[in-house]
Each structure stands twice: as structure tokens, then as C-alpha cells.
C-alpha positions as CSV (number, residue, x, y, z in Angstrom):
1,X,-16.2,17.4,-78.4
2,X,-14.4,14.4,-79.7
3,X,-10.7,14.2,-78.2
4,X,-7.8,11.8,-79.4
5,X,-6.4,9.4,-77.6
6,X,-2.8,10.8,-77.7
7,X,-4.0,14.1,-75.7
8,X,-2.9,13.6,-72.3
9,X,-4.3,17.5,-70.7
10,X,-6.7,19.5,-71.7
11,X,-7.2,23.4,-70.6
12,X,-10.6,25.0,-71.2
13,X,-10.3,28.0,-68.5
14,X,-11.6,31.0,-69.1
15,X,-14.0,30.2,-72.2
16,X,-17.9,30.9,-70.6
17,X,-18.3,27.5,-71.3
18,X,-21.9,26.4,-69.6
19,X,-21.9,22.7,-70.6
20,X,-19.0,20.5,-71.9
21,X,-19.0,17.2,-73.7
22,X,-16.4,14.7,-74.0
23,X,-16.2,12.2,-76.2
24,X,-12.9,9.2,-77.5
25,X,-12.2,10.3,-80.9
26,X,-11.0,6.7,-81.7
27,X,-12.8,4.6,-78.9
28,X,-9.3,5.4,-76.5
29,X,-8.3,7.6,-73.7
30,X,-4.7,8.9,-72.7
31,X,-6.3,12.0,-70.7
32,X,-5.4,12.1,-67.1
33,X,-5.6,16.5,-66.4
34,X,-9.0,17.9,-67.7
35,X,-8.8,21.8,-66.5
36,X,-12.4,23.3,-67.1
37,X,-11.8,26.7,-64.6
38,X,-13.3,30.4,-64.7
39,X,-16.2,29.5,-67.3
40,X,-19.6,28.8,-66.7
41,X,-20.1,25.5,-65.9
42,X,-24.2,25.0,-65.2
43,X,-23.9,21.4,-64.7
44,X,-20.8,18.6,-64.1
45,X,-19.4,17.8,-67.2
46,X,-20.4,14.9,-69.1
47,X,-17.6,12.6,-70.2
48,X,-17.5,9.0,-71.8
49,X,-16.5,6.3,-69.0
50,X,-13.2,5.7,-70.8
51,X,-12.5,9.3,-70.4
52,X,-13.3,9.2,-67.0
53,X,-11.4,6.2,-66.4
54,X,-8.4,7.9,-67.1
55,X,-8.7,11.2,-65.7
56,X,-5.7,12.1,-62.9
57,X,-6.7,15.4,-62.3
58,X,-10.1,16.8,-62.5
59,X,-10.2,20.8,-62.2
60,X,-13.7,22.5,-61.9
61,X,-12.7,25.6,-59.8
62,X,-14.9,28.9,-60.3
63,X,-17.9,27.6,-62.2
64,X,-21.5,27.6,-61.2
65,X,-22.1,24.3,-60.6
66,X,-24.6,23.4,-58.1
67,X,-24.2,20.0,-58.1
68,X,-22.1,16.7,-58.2
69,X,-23.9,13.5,-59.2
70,X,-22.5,10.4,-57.2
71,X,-23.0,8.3,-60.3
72,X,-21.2,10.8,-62.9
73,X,-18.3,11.1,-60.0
74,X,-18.7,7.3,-59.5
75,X,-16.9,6.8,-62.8
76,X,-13.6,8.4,-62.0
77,X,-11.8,5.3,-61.3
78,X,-7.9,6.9,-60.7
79,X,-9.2,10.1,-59.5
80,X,-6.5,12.0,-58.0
81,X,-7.0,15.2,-57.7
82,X,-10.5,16.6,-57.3
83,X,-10.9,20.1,-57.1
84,X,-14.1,22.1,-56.9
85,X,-12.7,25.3,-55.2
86,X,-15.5,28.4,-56.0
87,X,-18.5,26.6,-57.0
88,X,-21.6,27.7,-55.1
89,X,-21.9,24.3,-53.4
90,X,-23.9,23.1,-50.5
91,X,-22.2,21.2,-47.9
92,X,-24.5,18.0,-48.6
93,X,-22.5,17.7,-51.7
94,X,-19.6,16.1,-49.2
95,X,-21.2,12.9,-49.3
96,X,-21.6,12.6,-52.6
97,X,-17.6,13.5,-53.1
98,X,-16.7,11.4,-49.8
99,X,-18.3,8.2,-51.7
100,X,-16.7,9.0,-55.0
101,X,-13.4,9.1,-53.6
102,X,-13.5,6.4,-51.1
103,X,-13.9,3.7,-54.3
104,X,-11.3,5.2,-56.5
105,X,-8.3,3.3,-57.1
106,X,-5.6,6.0,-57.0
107,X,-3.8,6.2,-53.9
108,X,-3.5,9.8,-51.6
109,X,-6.2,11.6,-53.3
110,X,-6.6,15.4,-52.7
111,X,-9.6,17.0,-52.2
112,X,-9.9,20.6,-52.5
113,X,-13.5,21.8,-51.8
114,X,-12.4,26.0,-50.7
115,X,-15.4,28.5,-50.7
116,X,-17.7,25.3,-50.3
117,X,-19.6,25.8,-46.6
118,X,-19.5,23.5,-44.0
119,X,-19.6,23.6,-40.1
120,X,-16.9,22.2,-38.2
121,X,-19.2,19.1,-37.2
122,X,-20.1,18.1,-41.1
123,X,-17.6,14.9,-41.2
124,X,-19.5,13.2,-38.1
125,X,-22.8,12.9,-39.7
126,X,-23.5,9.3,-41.1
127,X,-23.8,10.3,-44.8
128,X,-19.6,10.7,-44.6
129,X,-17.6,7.5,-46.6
130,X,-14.5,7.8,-44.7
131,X,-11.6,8.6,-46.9
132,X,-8.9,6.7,-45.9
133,X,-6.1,7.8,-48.3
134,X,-6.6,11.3,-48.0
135,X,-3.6,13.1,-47.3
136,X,-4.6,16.6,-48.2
137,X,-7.5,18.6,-47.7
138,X,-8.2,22.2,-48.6
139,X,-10.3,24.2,-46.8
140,X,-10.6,27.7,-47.5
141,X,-12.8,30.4,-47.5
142,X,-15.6,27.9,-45.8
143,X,-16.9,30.2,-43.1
144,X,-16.0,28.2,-40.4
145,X,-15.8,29.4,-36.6
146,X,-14.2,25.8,-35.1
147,X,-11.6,23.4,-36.0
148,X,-13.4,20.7,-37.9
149,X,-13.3,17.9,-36.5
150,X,-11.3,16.1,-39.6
151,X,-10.2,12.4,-38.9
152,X,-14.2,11.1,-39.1
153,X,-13.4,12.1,-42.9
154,X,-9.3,11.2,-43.3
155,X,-7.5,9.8,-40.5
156,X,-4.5,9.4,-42.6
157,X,-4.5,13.5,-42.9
158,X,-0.6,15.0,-43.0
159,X,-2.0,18.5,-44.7
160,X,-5.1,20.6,-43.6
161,X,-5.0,23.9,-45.6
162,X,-7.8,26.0,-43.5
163,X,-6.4,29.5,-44.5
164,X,-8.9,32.5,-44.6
165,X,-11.8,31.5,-42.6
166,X,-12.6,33.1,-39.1
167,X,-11.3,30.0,-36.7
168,X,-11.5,31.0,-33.2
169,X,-11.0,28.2,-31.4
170,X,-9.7,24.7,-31.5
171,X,-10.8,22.0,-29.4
172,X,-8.4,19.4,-28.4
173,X,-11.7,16.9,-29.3
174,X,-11.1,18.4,-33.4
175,X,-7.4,17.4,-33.5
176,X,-7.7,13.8,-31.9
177,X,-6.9,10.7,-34.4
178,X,-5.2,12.5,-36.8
179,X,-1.5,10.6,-36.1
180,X,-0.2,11.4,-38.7
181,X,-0.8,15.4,-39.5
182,X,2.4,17.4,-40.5
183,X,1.2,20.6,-41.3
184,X,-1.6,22.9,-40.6
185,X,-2.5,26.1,-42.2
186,X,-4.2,28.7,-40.5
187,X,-3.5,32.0,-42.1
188,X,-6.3,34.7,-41.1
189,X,-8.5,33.7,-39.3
190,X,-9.2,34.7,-35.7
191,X,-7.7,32.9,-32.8
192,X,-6.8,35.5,-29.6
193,X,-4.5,33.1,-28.2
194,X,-2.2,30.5,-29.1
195,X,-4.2,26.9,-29.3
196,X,-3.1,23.5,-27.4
197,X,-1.8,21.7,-30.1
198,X,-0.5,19.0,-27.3
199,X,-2.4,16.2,-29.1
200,X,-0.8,16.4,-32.3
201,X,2.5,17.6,-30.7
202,X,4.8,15.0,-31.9
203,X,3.9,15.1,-35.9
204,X,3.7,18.7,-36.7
205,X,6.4,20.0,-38.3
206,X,5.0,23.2,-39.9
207,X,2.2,25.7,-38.1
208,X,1.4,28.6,-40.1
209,X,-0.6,31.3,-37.8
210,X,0.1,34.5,-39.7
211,X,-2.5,37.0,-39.3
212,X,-4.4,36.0,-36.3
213,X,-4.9,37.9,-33.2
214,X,-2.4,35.9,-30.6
215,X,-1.2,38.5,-27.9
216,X,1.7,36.4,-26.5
217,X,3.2,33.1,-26.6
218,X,4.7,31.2,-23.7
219,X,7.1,28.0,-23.5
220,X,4.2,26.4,-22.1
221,X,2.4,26.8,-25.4
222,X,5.1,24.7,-27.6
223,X,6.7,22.0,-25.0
224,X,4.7,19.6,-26.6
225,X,5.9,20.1,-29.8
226,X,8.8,17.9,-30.0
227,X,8.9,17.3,-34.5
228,X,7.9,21.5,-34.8
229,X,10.8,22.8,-38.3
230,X,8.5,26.0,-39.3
231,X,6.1,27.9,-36.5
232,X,4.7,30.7,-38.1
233,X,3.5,34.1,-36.2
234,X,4.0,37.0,-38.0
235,X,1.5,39.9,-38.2
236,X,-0.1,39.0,-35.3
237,X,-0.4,40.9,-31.7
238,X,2.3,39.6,-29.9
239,X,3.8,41.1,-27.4
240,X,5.5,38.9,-25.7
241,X,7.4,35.2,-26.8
242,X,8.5,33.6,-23.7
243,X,11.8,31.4,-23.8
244,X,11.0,28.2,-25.8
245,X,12.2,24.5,-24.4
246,X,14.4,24.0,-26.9
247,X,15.3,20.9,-25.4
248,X,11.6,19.9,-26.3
249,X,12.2,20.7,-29.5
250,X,15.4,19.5,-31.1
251,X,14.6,20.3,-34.9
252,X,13.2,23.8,-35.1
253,X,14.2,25.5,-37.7
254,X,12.8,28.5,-38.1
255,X,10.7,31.0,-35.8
256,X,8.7,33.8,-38.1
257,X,7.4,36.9,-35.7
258,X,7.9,39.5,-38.1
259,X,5.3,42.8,-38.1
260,X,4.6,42.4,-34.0
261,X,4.4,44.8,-31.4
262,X,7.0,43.4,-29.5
263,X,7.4,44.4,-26.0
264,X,11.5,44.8,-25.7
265,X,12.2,43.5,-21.8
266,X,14.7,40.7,-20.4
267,X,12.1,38.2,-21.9
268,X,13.4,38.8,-25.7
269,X,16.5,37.8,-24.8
270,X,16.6,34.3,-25.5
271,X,16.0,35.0,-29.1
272,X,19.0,37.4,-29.1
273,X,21.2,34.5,-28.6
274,X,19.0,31.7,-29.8
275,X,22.1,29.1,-30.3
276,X,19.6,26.3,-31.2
277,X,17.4,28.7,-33.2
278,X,19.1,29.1,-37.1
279,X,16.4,31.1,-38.4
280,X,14.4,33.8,-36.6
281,X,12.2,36.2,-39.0
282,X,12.1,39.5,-37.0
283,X,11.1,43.2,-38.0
284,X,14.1,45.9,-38.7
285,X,12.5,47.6,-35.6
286,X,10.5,45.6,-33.4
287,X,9.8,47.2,-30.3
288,X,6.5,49.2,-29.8
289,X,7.7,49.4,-26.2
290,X,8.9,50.3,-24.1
291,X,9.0,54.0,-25.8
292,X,13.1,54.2,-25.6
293,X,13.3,51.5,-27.7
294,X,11.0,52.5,-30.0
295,X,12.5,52.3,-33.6
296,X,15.7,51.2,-32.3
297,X,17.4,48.5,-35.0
298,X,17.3,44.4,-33.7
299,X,21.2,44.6,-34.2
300,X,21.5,47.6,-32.1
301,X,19.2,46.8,-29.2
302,X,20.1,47.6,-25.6
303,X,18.3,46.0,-22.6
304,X,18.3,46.8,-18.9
305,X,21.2,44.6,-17.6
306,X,22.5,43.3,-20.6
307,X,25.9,44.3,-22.6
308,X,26.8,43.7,-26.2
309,X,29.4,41.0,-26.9
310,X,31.3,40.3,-30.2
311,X,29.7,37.1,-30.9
312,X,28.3,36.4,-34.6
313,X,25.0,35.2,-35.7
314,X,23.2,34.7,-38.5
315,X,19.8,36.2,-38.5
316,X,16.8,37.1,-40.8
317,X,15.7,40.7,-40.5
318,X,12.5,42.0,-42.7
319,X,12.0,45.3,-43.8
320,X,8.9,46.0,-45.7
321,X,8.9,42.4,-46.5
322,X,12.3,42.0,-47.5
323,X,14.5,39.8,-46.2
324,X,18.4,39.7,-45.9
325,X,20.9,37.6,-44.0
326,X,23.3,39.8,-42.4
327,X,25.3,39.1,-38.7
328,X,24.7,41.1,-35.9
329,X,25.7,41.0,-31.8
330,X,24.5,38.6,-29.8
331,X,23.7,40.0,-26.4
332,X,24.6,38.2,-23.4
333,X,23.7,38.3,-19.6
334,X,26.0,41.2,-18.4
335,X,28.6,39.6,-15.9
């Protein structure tokens, strides 16, 4: 396929495409995004080094490829966003897409490699090129058990996207030299308690734990986590959140614990009067227990020893995955 210099993206999804050629029409290139996703792709593309040499943003997900060549990767000088998401690739094929990236010019490359399988020790074997602008890495759908152990591969990291794989622990060993990480993603997978995130305390912002299995969170958990905006911990199995250190954590933003089985004692009631808390994501009804509070409404609640006052706050209440600002009591210690 000959292209013209003046085409700057070119979309080729969905076309059972199993090879693709490309060609400069007049000897130029302007083409930085070449899409290529949901065909049929037997083997990487082949594309004239000028073409390579100015592709931005290479996009291979869903194909069959089996496969990367280092030298065909190689020629992707300002490669900035690599994507291979749903190919049935090996894990050895990490090397080849470590070196490729390590001599590109582009600064911050991406890498998105989900559904690709790897164990959470892959980046400490020697055939790794350290990657020392990579500020994002997706991860998802890899099968893995453990944290990876991620700075080996990109020191620099601020975003690790590990959604959807069946995590069950993390070792303080995985999160060490990563100073800068911001956010990490883990969305279903299967941690049964909330992990020490102590070494990477002071740069995260955002944690995202939805759909996990954590039965209860204490102040203990979190003290470290003096930067935290956006913790994450809805549809899990909590039961009980323990009184944060707010002090400890001057920024936070927003606390999501909606679709829990909240257990409704004295211990909730820091969050029904969270002055340094703007946003808390609750259920409608949160309380599985005890049974008289059962279905009872977050703006009408009642605890032992406690007595509604007329002070107004604003907070989030989901219903069905809805979400509405409305202002409700705040209760306060009774006397």
C-alpha cells in the first residue's frame, strides 16, 4: 500500500487483514498514528524506514501476532506509544520491546502489553533494557498473582494500570525505587486485606482497589500516605473503615466505599462528620449490620450514643450507581 506524505493517521481496524505493507507514495512520510486493530495480523507489519521514522503511535491490539522482531521494532525512531494489548504473545517478547524502546528518541513512551503473560519477577532477568522514560505501563489481563516488581524495567514509573489480574499480594520488595509513582490500578483482582503501600506513601495520589476482597481498613493502613487525592474501595468486603489520620493526609479528596457490607457501630462515625473529607462515595443503605439498621438511609442513620445535629454537608450518596449531591445531618458525639 503506497501512502502520501500528507496522511498523518491511518485506521485499518476491523478489516481481517493478515499482512500489511507500507510503502511513501512520493519518497516522504507525515504519518505519526498507524491503527491496525481487530484484524488478523499473522506477522508485524512491514513498513519503509521513513514510515517508521515517523510513526507516534503504533496500535496492533487484537491481532495474532506471535512475534515482534527487534530489528523491525528497532526502526521506530519517535515511538511513542506502543501498544500490543491481545496478541497471543510470549513474555520473551519483553526484551525485544524493552530494547526497542530504550533507543527511541521520543520522550515518556507508553507501553501497553495487556493480555500478554508475565510473572511478577520477568523485569529482573538480564535480557530487560531498562526503560528509563517510561511513565506508563499497562498491565492487564496478564495472569499475575504478585506485584511485579516494576522499577528493574521503568524507575521513572508515575502510572501502573494492573486492572483485572488475580494480585494477591504485594511485597513491599515490588514497590521499592519507584519514587515517583502517582497512581496505581488495581481493579479485580484479589487482595484479602489492604496492602502496605508505606514505601510509596508520599507520591501516590490515586489507588484504585475496587473489586477486591479487603474486609476492613484501619488508620494504620493509610498514615503513610501523606500525597493520597483518590483512595478507591468500593465493591469490596468491608466491614469496617477505622478513623483515618487526617492529619497524615492533608489533600484527600475523595474516599469511594460504595456497595460494602458496612458494619454501622461508633467506628463509622468519623465519616458522618468528615470535616476534612469533601467527597465520600457511600451506598443509599449501607449497613448489613447490625440488623436494626439494616436498610436504614446514610442521611437518616442513628447510632448508640449519638444525636442528630443541624449541621450541613455535602455528600455523595449512590444508588444503583447513581450519584447525587444532596446535604444531609452530620451526627455528632451526643453531649
Amino acid at each position: 500500500m503506497l501512502i502520501q506524505s500528507s496522511l498523518q493517521q491511518l485506521v485499518l481496524g476491523d478489516n481481517q487483514l493478515e499482512h500489511l505493507e507500507l510503502l511513501p507514495g512520493d519518497g516522504f512520510s507525515g504519518l505519526t498514528h498507524l491503527i491496525v486493530m481487530n484484524n488478523e495480523l499473522l506477522t508485524f507489519p512491514y513498513l519503509d524506514p521513513v514510515i517508521c521514522a515517523s510513526i507516534r503511535i503504533l496500535d496492533l491490539t487484537n491481532n495474532l501476532l506471535g512475534t515482534v522482531p527487534q530489528e523491525q521494532l528497532a526502526q521506530f525512531t519517535f515511538l511513542k506509544i506502543l501498544i500490543l494489548t491481545g496478541n497471543p504473545l510470549a513474555s520473551g517478547i519483553y526484551a525485544n520491546v524493552t530494547f526497542a524502546l530504550a533507543n527511541t528518541l521520543s520522550t515518556n513512551p507508553e507501553l501497553l502489553m495487556g493480555s500478554i503473560p508475565f510473572v511478577h519477577d520477568r523485569f529482573l532477568e538480564p535480557d530487560i533494557t531498562t526503560l528509563l522514560d517510561l511513565f506508563e505501563l499497562d498491565a492487564q489481563y496478564v495472569g499475575l498473582t504478585i506485584f511485579p516488581t516494576l522499577a528493574p524495567l521503568c524507575p521513572a514509573l508515575r502510572k501502573a494500570i494492573l486492572n483485572n489480574n488475580f494480585i494477591n499480594s504485594i511485597p513491599a520488595s515490588s514497590l521499592h525505587g519507584l519514587t515517583s509513582i502517582s497512581h496505581i490500578y488495581l481493579k479485580n483482582n484479589n487482595l484479602t486485606m489492604f496492602p502496605d503501600f508505606s514505601t510509596v506513601g508520599s507520591t501516590l495520589s490515586t489507588l484504585i482497589l475496587d473489586y477486591n476482597f479487603i474486609p476492613k481498613i484501619h488508620g494504620a493502613h493509610v498514615q503513610s500516605l501523606t500525597n493520597m487525592k483518590y483512595l478507591y474501595l468500593s465493591d469490596n468486603l468491608l466491614t469496617h473503615v477505622y478513623e483515618f489520620p487526617m492529619a497524615n493526609m492533608p489533600i484527600l479528596l475523595r474516599l469511594n466505599i460504595v456497595r460494602n457490607p458496612l458494619h454501622c457501630d461508633s467506628h463509622l462515625a468519623w465519616l458522618l462528620d468528615p470535616s476534612d473529607l469533601p467527597q465520600l462515595y457511600v451506598s443509599s443503605s449501607p449497613c448489613a449490620s447490625p440488623p436494626n439498621l439494616k436498610g436504614i438511609l446514610w442521611n437518616k442513620l442513628y447510632m448508640a450514643g449519638w444525636c442528630v445535629l443541624k449541621t450541613y454537608m455535602n455528600y455523595v450518596i449512590s444508588n444503583n450507581n447513581f450519584y447525587q449531591e444532596i446535604c444531609i445531618y452530620v451526627l455528632h458525639v451526643d453531649g
